[in-house]
C-alpha positions as CSV (number, residue, x, y, z in Angstrom):
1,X,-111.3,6.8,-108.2
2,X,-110.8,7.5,-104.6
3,X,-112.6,4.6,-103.4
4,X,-110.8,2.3,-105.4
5,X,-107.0,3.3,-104.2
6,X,-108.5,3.0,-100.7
7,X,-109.5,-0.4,-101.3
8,X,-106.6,-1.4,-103.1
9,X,-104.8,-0.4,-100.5
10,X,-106.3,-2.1,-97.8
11,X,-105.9,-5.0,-99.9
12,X,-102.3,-4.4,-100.0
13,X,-102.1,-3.7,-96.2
14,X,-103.8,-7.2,-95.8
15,X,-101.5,-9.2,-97.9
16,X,-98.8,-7.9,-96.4
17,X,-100.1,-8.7,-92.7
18,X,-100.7,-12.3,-93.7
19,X,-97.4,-13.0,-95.3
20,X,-95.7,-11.2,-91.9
21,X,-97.7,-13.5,-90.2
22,X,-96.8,-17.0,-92.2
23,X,-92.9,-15.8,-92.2
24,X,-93.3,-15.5,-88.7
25,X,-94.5,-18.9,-88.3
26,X,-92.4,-20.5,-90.3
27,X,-89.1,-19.0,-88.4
28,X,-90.9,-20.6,-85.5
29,X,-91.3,-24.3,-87.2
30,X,-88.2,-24.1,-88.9
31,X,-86.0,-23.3,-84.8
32,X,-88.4,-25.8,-83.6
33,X,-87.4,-28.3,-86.1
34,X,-83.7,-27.8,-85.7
35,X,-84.2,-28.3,-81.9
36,X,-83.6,-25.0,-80.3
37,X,-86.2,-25.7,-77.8
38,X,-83.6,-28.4,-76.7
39,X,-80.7,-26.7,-76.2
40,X,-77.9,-27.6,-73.7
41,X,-75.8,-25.2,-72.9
42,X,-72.0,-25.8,-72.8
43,X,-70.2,-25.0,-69.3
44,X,-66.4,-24.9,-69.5
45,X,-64.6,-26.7,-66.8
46,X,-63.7,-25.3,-63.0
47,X,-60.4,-23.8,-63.6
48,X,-57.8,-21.9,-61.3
49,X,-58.0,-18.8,-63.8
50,X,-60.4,-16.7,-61.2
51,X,-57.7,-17.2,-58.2
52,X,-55.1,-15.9,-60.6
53,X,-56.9,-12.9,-61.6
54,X,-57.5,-12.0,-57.8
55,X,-54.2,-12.4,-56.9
56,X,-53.5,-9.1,-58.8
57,X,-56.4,-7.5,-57.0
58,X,-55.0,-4.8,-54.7
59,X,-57.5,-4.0,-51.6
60,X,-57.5,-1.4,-49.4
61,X,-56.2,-2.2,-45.6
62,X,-59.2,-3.6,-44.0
63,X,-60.6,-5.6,-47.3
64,X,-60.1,-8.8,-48.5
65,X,-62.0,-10.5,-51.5
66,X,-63.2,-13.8,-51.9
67,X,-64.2,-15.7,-54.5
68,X,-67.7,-17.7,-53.8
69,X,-68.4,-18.3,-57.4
70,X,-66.8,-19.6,-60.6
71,X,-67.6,-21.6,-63.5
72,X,-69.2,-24.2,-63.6
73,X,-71.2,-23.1,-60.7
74,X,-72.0,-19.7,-63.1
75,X,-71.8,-19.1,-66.9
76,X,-72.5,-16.6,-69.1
77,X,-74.0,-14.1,-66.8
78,X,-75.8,-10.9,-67.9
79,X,-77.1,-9.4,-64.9
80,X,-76.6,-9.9,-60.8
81,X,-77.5,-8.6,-57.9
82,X,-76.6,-8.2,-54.1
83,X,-79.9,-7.7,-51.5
84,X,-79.0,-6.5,-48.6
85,X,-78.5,-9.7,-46.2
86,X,-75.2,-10.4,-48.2
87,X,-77.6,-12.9,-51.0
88,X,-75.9,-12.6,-54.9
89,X,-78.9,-13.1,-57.6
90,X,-77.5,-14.2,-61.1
91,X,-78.8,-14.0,-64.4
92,X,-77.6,-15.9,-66.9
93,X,-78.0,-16.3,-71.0
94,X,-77.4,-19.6,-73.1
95,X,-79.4,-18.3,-76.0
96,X,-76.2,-17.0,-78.3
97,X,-73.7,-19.2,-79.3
98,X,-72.0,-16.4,-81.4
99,X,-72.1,-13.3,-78.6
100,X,-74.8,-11.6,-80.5
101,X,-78.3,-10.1,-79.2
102,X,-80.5,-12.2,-80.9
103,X,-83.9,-11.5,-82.2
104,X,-87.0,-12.8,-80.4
105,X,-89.9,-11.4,-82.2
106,X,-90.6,-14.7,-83.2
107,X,-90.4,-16.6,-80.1
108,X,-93.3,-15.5,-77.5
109,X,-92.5,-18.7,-75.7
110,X,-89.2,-17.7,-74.5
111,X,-90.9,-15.1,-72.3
112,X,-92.3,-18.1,-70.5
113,X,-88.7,-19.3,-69.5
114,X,-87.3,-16.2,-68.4
């Protein structure tokens, strides 16, 4: 008895693997299809809308702020960083078109493009 509920469920373990396995791949055909892999990303226009904002800014005597970039030259960042010889490092994100965090357990090739 007990050897045959341990092989049935090592049967059952096995299925379930394989079809993880086949959905998996076919979530990756399917985007591929669709042409995710092909995606431009959509850059709105250089607007004034960064010059208004910093004209409300109010700096301490002795500061000033100045903008050095604005879209289109950035879009959508996530992340930055300032080393210390006055360099700013962007990162930014096209994947989501509708702002959410998106799932890429089925995509080990995006790891490649990051």
């Amino acid at each position: 008895m007990r050897r045959e509920v341990v092989f049935g469920a090592l049967v059952l373990l096995s299925v379930a693997g394989l079809v993880r396995s086949l959905v998996g791949w076919e979530v990756r055909r399917a985007v591929t299809v669709v042409g995710v892999d092909h995606f431009e990303p959509v850059v709105a226009e250089a607007s004034g809308e960064a010059m208004a904002a910093m004209a409300s800014f109010q700096m301490p005597p002795g500061f000033h702020a100045e903008l050095f970039a604005a879209e289109p030259m950035v879009a959508h960042p996530v992340a930055f960083h300032l080393d210390g010889r006055g360099g700013c490092y962007v990162a930014e994100c096209f994947r989501r078109r509708d702002g959410g965090i998106g799932d890429n357990r089925y995509f080990p090739e995006w790891l490649d493009q990051d």
